[in-house]
SETORTI-61126 format. One line per field, with one value per residue: x, y, z of N, C-alpha, C in turn; residue number from 1. Coordinates in steps of 0.02 Angstrom, whole numbers, plus 50000, padded with zeros to 5 digits. Example, Ala and Ser with C-alpha at 12.3 -4.5 7.8 and 13.67 -1.06 7.14 Angstrom:
npx (50660 | 50642)
npy (49716 | 49888)
npz (50390 | 50354)
capx (50615 | 50684)
capy (49775 | 49947)
capz (50390 | 50357)
cpx (50660 | 50645)
cpy (49835 | 50002)
cpz (50390 | 50394)
num (1 | 2)
END
This chain:
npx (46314 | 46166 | 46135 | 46099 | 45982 | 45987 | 45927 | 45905 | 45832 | 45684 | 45671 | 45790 | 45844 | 45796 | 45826 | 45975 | 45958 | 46093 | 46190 | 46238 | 46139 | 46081 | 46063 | 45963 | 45844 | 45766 | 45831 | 45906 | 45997 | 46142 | 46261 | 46402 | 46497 | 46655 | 46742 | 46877 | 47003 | 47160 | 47171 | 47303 | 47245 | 47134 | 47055 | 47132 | 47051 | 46907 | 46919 | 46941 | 46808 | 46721 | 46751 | 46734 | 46602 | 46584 | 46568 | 46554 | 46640 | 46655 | 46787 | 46814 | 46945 | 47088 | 47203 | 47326 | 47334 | 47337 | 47473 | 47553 | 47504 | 47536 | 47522 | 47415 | 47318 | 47320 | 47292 | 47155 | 47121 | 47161 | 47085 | 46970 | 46864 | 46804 | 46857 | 46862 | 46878 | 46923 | 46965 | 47131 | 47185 | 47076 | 46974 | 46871 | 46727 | 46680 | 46762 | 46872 | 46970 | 46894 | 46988 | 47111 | 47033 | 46994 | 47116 | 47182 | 47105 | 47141 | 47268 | 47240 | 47167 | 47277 | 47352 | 47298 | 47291 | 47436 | 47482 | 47354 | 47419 | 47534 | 47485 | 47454 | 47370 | 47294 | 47241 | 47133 | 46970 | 46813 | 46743 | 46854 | 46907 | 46836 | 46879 | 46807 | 46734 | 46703 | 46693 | 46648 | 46731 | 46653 | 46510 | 46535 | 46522 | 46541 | 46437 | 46503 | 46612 | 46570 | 46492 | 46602 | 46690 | 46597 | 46622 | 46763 | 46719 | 46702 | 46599 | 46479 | 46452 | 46339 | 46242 | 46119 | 46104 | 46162 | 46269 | 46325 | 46448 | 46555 | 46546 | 46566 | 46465 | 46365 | 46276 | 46315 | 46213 | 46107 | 46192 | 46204 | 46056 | 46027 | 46061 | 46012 | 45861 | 45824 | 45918 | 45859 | 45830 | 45959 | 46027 | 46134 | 46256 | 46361 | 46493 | 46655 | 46819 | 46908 | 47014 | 46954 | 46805 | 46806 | 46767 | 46632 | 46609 | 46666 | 46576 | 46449 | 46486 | 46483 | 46397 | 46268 | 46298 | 46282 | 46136 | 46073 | 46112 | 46039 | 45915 | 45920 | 46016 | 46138 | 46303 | 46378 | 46491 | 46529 | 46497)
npy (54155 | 54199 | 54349 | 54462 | 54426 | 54280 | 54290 | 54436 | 54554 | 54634 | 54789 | 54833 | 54814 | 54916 | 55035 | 55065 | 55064 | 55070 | 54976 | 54811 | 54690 | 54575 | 54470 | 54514 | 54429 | 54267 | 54171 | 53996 | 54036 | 54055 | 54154 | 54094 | 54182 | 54202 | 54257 | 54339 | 54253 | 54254 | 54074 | 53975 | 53867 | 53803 | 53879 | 53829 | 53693 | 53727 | 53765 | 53646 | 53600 | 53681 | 53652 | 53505 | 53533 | 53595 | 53756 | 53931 | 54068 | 54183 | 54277 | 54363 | 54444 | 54481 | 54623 | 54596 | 54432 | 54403 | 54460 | 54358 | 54262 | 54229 | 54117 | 54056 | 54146 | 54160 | 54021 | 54034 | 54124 | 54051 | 53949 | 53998 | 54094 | 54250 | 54403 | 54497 | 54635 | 54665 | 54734 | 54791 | 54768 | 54705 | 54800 | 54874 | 54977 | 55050 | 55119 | 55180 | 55324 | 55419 | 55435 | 55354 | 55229 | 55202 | 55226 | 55090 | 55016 | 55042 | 55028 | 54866 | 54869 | 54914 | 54811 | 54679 | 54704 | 54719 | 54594 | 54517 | 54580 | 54499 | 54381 | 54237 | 54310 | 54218 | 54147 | 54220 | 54282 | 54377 | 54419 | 54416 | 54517 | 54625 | 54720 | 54788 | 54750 | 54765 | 54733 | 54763 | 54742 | 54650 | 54708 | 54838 | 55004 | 55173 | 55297 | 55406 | 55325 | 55227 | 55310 | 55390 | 55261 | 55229 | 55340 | 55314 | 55223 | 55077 | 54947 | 54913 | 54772 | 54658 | 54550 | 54419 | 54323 | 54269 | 54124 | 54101 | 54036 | 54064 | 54066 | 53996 | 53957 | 53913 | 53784 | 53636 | 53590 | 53707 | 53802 | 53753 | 53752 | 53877 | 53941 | 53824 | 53846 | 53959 | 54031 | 54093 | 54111 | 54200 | 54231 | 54308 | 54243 | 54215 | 54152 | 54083 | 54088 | 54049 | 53999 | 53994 | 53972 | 53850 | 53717 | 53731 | 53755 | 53657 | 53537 | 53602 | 53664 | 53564 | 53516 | 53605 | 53645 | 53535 | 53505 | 53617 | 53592 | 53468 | 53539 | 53609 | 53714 | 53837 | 53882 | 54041 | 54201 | 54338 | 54472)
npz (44035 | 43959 | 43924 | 43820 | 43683 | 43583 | 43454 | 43374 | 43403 | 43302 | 43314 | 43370 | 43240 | 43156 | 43250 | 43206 | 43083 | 42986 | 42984 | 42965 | 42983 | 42930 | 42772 | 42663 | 42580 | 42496 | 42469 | 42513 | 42596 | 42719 | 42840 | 42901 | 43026 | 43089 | 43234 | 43287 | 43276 | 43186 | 43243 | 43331 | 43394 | 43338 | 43216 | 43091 | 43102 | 43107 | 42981 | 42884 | 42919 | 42881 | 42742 | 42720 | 42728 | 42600 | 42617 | 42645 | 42728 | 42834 | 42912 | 43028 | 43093 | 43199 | 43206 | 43262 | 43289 | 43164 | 43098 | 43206 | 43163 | 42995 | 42924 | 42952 | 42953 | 42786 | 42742 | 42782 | 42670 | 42552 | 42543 | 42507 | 42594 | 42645 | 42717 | 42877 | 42974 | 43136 | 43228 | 43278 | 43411 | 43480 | 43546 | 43661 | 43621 | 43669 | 43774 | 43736 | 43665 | 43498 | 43389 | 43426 | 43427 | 43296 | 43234 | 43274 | 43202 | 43063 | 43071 | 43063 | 42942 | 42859 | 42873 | 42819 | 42694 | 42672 | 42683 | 42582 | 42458 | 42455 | 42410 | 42276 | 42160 | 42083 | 42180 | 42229 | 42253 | 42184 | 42310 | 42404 | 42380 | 42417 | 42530 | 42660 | 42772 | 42917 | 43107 | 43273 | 43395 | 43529 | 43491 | 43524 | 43525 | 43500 | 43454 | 43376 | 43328 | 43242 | 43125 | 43077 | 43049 | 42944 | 42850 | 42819 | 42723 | 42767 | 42777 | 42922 | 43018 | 43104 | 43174 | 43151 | 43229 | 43368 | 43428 | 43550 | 43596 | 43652 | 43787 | 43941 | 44009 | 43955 | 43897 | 43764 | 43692 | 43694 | 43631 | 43530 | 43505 | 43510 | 43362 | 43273 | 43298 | 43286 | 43166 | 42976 | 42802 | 42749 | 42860 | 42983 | 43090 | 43221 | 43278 | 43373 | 43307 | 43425 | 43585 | 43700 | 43631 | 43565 | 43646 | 43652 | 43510 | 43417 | 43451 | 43400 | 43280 | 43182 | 43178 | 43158 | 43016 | 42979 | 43011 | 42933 | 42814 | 42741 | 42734 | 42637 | 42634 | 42568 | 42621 | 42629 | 42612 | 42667 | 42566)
capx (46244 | 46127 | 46080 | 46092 | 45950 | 46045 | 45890 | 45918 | 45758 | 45676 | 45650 | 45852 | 45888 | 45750 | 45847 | 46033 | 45964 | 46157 | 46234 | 46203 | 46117 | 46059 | 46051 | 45877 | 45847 | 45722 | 45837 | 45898 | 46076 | 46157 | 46324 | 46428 | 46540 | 46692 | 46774 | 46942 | 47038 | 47160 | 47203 | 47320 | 47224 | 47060 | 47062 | 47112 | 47008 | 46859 | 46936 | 46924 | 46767 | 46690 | 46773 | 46687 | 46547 | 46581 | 46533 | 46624 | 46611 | 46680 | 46836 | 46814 | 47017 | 47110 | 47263 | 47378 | 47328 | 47345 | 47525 | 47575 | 47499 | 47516 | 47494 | 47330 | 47268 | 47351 | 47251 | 47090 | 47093 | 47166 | 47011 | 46902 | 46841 | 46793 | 46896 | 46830 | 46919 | 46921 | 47031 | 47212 | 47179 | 47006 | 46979 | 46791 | 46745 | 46665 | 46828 | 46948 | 46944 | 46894 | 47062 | 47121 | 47002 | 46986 | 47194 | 47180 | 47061 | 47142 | 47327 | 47222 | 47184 | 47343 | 47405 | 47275 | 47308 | 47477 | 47462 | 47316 | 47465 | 47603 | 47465 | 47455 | 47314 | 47241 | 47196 | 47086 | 46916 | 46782 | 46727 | 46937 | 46964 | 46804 | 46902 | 46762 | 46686 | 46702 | 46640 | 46668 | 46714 | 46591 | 46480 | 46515 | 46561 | 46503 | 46391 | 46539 | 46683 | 46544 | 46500 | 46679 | 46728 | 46562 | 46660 | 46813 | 46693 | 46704 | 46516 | 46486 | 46416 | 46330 | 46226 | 46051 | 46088 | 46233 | 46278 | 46336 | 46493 | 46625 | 46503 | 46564 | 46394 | 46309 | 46274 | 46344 | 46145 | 46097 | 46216 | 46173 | 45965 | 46034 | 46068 | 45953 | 45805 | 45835 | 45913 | 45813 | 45853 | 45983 | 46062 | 46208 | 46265 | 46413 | 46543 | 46721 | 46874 | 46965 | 47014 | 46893 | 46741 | 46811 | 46725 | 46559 | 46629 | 46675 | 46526 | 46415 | 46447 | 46478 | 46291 | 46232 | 46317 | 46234 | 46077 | 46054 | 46138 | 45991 | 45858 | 45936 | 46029 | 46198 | 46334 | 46409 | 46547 | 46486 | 46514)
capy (54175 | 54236 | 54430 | 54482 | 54341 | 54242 | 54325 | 54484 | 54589 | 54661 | 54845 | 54848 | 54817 | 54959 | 55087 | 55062 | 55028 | 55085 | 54916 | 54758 | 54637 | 54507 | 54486 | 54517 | 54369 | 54232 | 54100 | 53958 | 54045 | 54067 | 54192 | 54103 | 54213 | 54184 | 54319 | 54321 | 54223 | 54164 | 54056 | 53892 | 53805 | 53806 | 53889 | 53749 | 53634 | 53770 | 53776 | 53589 | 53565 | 53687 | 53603 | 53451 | 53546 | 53647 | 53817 | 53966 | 54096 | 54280 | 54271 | 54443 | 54422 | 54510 | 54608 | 54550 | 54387 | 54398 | 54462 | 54304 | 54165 | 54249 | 54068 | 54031 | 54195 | 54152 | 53981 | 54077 | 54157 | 54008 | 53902 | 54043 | 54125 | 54330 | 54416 | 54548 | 54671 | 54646 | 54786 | 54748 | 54734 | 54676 | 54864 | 54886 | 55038 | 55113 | 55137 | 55221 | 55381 | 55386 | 55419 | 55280 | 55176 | 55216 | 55191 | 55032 | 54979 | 55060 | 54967 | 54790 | 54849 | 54925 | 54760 | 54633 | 54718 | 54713 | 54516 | 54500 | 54579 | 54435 | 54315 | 54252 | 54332 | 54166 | 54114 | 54255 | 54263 | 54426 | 54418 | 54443 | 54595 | 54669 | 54732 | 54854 | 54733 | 54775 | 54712 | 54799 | 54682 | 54652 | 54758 | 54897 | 55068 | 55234 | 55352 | 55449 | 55285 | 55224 | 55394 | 55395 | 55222 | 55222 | 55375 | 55286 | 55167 | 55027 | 54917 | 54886 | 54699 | 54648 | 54510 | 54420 | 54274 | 54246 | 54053 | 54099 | 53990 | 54074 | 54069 | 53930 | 53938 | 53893 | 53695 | 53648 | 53581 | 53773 | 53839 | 53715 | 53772 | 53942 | 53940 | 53788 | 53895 | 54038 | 54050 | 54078 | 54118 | 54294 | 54232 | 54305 | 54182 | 54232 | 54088 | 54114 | 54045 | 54055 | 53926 | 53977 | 53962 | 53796 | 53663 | 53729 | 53786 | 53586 | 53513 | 53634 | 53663 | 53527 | 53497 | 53651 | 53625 | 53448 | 53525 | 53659 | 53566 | 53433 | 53566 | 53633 | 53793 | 53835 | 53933 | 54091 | 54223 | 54409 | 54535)
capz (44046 | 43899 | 43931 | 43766 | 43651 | 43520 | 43390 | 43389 | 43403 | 43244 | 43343 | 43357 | 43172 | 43139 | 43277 | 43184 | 43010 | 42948 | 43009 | 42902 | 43038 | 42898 | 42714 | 42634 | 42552 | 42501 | 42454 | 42564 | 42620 | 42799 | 42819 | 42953 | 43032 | 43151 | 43272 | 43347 | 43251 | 43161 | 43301 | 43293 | 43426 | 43304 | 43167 | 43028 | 43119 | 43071 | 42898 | 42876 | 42941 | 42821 | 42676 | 42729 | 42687 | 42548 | 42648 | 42643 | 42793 | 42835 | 42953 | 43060 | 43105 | 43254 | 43155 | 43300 | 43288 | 43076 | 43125 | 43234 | 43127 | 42939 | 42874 | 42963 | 42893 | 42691 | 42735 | 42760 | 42588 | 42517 | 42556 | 42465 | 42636 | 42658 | 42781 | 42893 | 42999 | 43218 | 43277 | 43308 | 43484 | 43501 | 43574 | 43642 | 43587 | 43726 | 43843 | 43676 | 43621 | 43450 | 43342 | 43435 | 43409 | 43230 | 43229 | 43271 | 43142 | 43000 | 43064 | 43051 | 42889 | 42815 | 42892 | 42768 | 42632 | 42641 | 42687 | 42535 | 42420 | 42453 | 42391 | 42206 | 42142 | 42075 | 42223 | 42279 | 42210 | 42197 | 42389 | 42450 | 42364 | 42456 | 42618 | 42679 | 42817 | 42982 | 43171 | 43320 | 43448 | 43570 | 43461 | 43554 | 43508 | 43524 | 43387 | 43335 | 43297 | 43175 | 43098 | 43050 | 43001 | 42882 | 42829 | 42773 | 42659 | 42815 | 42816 | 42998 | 42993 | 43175 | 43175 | 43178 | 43283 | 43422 | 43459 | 43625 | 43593 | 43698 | 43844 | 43965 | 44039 | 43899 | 43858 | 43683 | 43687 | 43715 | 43586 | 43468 | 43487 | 43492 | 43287 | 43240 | 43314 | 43277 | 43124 | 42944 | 42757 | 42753 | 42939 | 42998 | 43128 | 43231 | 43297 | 43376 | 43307 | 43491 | 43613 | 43740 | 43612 | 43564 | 43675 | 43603 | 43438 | 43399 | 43454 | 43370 | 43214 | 43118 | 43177 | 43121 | 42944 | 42931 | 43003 | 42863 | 42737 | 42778 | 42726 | 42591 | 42634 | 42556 | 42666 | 42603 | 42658 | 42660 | 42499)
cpx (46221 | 46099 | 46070 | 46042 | 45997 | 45997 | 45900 | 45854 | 45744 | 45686 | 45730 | 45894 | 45839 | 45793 | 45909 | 46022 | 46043 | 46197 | 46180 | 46207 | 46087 | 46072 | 45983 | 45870 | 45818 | 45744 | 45876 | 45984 | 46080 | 46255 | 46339 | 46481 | 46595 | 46762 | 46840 | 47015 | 47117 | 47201 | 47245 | 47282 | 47152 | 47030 | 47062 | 47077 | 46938 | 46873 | 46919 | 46868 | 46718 | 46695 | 46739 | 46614 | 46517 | 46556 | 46588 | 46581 | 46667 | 46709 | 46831 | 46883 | 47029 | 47169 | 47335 | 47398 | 47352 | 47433 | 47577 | 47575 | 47486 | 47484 | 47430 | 47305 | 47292 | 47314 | 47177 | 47063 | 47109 | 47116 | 46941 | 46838 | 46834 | 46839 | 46859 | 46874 | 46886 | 46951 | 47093 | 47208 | 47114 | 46983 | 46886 | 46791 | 46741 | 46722 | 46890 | 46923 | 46953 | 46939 | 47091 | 47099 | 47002 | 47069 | 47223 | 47146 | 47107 | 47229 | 47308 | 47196 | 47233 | 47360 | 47363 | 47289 | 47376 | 47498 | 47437 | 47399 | 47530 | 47564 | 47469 | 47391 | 47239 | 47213 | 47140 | 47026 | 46872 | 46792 | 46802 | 46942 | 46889 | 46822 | 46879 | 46738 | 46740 | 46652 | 46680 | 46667 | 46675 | 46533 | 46446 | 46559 | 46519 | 46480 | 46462 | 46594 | 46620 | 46517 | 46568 | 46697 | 46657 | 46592 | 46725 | 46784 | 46707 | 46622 | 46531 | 46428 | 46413 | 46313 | 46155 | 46039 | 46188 | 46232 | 46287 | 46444 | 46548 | 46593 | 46502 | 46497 | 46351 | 46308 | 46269 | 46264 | 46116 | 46106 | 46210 | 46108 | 45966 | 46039 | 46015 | 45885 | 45790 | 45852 | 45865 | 45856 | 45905 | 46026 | 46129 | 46234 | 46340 | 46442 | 46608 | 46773 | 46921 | 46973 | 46952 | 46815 | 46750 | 46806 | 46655 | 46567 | 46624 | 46632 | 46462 | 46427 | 46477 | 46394 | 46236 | 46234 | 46285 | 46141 | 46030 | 46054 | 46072 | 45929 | 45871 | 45962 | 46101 | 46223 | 46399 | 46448 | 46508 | 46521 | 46500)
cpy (54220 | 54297 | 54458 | 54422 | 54327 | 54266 | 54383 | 54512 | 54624 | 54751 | 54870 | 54861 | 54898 | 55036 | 55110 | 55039 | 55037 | 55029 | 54854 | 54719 | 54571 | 54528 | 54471 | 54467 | 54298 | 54152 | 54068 | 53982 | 54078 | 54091 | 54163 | 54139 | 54172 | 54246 | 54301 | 54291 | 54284 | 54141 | 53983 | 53834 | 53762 | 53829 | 53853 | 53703 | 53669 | 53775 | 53697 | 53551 | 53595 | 53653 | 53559 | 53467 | 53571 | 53706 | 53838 | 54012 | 54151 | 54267 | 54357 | 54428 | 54502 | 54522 | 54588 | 54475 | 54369 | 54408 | 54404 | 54253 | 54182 | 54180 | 54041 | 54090 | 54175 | 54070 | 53992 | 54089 | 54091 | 53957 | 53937 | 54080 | 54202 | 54352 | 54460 | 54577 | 54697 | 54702 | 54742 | 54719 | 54712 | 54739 | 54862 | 54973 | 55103 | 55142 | 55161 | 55278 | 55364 | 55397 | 55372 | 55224 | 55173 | 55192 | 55132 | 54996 | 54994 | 55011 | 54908 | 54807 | 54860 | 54843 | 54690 | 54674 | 54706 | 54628 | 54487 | 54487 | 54527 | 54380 | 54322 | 54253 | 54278 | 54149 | 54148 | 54261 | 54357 | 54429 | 54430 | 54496 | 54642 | 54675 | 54781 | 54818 | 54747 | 54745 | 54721 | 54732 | 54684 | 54674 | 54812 | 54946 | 55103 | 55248 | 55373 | 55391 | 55276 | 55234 | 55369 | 55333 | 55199 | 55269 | 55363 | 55231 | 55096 | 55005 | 54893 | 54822 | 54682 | 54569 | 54473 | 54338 | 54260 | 54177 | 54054 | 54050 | 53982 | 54070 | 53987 | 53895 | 53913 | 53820 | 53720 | 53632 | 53655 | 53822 | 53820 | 53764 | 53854 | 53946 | 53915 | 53808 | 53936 | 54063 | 54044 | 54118 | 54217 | 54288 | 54289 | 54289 | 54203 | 54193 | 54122 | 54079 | 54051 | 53997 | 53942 | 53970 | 53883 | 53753 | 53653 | 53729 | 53686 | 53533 | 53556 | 53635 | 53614 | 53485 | 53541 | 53642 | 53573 | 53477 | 53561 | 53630 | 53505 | 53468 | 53614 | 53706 | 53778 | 53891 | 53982 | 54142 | 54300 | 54440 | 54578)
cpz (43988 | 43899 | 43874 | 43710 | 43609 | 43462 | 43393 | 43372 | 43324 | 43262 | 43370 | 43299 | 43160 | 43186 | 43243 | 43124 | 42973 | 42942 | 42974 | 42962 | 42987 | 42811 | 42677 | 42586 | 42534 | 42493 | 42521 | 42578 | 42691 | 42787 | 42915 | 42967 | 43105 | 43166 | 43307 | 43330 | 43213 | 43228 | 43275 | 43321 | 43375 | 43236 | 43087 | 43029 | 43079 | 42983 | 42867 | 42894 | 42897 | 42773 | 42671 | 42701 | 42630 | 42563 | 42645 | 42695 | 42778 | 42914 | 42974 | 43088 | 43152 | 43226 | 43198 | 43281 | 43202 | 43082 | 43155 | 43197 | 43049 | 42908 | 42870 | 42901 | 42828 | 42703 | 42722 | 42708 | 42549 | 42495 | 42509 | 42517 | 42630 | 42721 | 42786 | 42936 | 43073 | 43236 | 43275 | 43381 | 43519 | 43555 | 43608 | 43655 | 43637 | 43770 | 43791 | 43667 | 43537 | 43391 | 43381 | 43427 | 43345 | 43204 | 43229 | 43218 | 43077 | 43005 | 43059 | 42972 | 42829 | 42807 | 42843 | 42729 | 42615 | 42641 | 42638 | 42462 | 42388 | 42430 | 42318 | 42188 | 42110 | 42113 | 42273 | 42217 | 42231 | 42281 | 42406 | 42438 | 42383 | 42525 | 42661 | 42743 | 42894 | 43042 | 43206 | 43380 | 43524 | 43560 | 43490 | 43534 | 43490 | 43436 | 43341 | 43299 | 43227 | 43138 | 43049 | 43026 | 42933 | 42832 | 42779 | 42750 | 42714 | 42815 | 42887 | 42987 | 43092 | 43143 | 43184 | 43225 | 43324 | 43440 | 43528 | 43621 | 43636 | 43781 | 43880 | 43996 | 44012 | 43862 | 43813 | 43664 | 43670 | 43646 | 43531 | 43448 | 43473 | 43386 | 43259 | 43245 | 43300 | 43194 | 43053 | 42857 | 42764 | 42823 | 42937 | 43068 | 43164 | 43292 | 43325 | 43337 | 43357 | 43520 | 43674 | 43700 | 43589 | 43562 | 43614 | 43534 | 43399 | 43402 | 43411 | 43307 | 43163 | 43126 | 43169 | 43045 | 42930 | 42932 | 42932 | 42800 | 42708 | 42749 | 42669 | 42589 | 42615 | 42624 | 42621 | 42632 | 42631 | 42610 | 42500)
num (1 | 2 | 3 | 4 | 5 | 6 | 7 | 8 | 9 | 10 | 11 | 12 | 13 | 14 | 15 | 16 | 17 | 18 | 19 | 20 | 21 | 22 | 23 | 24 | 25 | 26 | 27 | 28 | 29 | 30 | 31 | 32 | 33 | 34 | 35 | 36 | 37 | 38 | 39 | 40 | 41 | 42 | 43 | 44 | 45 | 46 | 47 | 48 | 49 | 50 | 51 | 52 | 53 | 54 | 55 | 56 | 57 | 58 | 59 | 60 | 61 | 62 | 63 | 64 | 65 | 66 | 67 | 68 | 69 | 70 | 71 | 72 | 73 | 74 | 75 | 76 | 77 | 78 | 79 | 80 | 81 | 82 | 83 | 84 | 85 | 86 | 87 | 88 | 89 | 90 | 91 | 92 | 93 | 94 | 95 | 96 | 97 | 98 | 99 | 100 | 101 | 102 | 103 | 104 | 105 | 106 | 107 | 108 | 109 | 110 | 111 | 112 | 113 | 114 | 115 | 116 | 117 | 118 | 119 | 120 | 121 | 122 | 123 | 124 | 125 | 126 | 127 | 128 | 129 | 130 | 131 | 132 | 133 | 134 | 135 | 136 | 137 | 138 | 139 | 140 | 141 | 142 | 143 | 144 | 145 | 146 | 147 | 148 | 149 | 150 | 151 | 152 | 153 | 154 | 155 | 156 | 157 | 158 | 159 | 160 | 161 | 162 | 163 | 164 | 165 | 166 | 167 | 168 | 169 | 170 | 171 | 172 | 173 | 174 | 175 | 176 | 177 | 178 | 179 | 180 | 181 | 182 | 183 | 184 | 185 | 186 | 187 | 188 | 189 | 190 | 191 | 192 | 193 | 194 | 195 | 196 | 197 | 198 | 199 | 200 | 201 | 202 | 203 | 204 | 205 | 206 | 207 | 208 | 209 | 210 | 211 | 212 | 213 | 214 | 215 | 216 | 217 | 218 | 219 | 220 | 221 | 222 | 223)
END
């Protein structure tokens, strides 16, 4: 069920101007993102379906999950994707105190960097070796966590349109019109790579990608 819109209001980006909700922008580009990941159920399938399109996108990664499946994640960068930084434990923010919460973030990113390091440097491009992005999962967390992780040089990156994707309630019809409606040049578009976003995730966007691609928008990974 949709309580939160999939546009995100203009009179929200204007209350939290500190948090990058879009990129200002006149030309024809859309920043898909995907949360949760790297998973095995989905993941490469998402990697191969960009390819198909020649799009590159911003992997917000779970450092557990980076942990379990290093190769998904060293596929990620390999492909010429952005990584972004989930918490280790997909924490929401409101229910941590905030050196814990903050503890967690900084072990998901000790833990890419030292992951980035074991790669061979050819194959990472500008956009990898910016490891500043951050998203709070659920995009929730209190005044003071992101105070402090703007503090340690962390961008907090939300979003200006939600697919809905992990939302069983939500026809792939739904989550489709959610994006194709909604989004517009500067998007930032936010997808899961999990198994419960999945269903929709697979039906959706390789019909968003044709959609855009269709009207002339390239797809880019956040910097």
């Amino acid at each position: 069920m949709q309580i939160i819109p999939a546009k995100t209001p203009g009179f929200v980006k204007l209350v939290f101007p500190n948090f990058i909700w879009n990129i200002n922008t006149k030309n024809k580009e859309l920043y898909l993102t995907f949360d949760d990941g790297p998973t095995p159920e989905i993941t490469d399938w998402v990697l191969s379906t960009l390819e198909g399109h020649n799009a590159k996108a911003t992997f917000f990664c779970i450092g557990n999950n980076i942990e379990k499946y290093p190769e998904i994640f060293k596929n990620i960068i390999s492909k010429g994707h952005t990584i972004g930084n989930h918490t280790y434990n997909h924490l929401k923010g409101w229910k941590h105190k905030t050196a814990d919460y903050l503890a967690d973030v900084e072990k998901t990113q000790s833990l890419i960097h030292s992951k980035i390091q074991t790669l061979n440097t050819n194959t990472l491009n500008n956009q990898q070796w910016n490891l500043s992005l951050f998203r709070p999962p659920y995009g929730k967390f209190n005044s003071k966590q992101s105070k402090q992780l703007q503090e340690l040089g962390y961008k907090i990156v939300l979003w200006d349109v939600l697919s809905y994707d992990w939302d069983a309630s939500v026809s792939e019809s739904a989550c489709l019109k959610n994006v194709t409606s909604t989004a517009k040049e500067g998007s930032i578009i936010v997808f899961h790579d999990s198994v419960k976003a999945s269903p929709n995730l697979k039906h959706v966007l390789p019909k968003v990608l044709e959609y855009f691609s269709e009207r002339g928008f390239v797809f880019k990974g956040l910097n």
